[in-house]
N, C-alpha and C positions, 0 to 999 in steps of 0.2 A: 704675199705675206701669209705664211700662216698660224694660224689661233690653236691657242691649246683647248686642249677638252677638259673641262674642269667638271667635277662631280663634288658634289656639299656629302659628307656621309656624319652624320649626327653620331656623336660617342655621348658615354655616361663615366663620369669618374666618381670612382665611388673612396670616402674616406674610415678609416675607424679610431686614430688617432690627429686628425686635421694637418698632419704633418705629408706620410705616404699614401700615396692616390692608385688606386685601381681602378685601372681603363676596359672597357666593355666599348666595342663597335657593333649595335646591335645589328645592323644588314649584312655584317659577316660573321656565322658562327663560329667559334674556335681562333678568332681576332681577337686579342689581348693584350693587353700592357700594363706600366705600372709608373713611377716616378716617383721619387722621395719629394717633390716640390710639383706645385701645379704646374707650373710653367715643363718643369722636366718631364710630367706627366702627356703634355698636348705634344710636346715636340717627341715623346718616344710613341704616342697613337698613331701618328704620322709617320713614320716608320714601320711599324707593325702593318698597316693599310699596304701601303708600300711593297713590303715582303711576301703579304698575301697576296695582291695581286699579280707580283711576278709568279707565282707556283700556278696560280689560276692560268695564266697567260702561257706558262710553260706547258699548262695539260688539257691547252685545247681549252679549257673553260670561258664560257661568255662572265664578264663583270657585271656584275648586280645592280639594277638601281634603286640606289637609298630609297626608304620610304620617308614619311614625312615623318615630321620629331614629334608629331601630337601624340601619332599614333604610336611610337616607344612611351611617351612619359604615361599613357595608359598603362602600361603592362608593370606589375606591381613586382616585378623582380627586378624594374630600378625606382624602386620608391627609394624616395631618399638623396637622388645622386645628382651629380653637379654637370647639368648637359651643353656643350658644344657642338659645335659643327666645324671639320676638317676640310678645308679644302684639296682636293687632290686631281692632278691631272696625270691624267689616265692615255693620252697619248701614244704612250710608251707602251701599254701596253695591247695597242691593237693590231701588234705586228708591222712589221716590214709593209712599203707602202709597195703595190703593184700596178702599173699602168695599166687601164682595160680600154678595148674602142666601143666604144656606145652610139647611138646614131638616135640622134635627136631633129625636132623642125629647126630649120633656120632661126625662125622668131622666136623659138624659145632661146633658142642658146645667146641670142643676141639679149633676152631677158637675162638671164643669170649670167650673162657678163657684166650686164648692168648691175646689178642688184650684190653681186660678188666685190663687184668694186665699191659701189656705198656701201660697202661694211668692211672693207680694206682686204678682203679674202684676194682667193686666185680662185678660180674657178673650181677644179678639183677639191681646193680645200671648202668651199661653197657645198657644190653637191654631198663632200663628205659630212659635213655640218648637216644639210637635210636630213639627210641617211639616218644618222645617228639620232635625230628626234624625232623625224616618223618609226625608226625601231626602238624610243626608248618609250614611248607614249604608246605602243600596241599596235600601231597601222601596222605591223609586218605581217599579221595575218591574214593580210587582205593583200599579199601580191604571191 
C-alpha cells in the first residue's frame, strides 16, 4: 500500500471588503490567489499550490518545505490576515517512480519489512518515506 506525502503549507488571506479574499502562500514566492468567498478562496489556494508545483517539478526544481506559521504571522506584511494551513500531496510531483538495487544486511531488511508492514507501507514505499524526512529535516548533508 502506498502513503501519500502530504505537506501543511500555511497561506494568509487577506480581506478589504470582508466579502473578496486575497491568498498569499508565504513559502512559495509569486503563489497567489484570490476568491470572492472564503471557502472559494482555500479551495482556489489549493490550486494555485498545485500549479506551482507542477512548473517547479517541470524545471527540475526541489519543493520547498513550509516553515512553520509562527514564523509568517511574525512578518508584518501579513499583519492582519486570516491564516490557514493547506494540505497538499506532493507525490505527484516527485517524478516517475524508478527501481534501483541497493544491497543492505539481511537483519536490516528483515527490520524494515517489519517496521514497513506496522505502518501498512511496502517496503520501497518505507525507505521512500525515510528518505524524504532524513532530506527534509537536513540529514542530507551528511551523506
Amino acid at each position: 500500500m502506498n502513503k501519500v506525502n502530504i505537506m501543511r503549507f500555511p497561506i494568509v488571506l487577506h480581506t478589504d471588503d470582508g466579502v473578496r479574499y486575497g491568498v498569499t502562500v508565504p513559502d512559495l514566492p509569486s503563489c497567489f490567489s484570490a476568491g470572492d468567498t472564503l471557502d472559494e478562496a482555500l479551495e482556489n489556494a489549493h490550486e494555485a499550490i498545485d500549479l506551482h508545483f507542477e512548473g517547479m517539478a517541470e524545471d527540475g526544481e526541489p519543493l520547498p518545505e513550509p516553515r512553520p506559521l509562527a514564523e509568517h504571522q511574525a512578518n508584518p506584511d501579513y499583519a492582519c490576515g486570516v491564516w490557514a494551513v493547506v494540505d497538499v500531496d506532493v507525490s505527484s510531483y516527485e517524478g516517475k517512480a524508478e527501481k534501483i538495487n541497493i544491497t543492505l544486511p539481511r537483519n536490516l531488511i528483515r527490520r524494515i519489512d517489519e517496521a514497513a508492514k506496522a505502518r501498512g507501507f511496502s517496503r520501497s514505499g518505507f525507505l521512500a518515506e525515510a528518505a524524504r524526512r532524513a532530506l527534509g529535516h537536513g540529514e542530507a548533508e551528511r551523506y
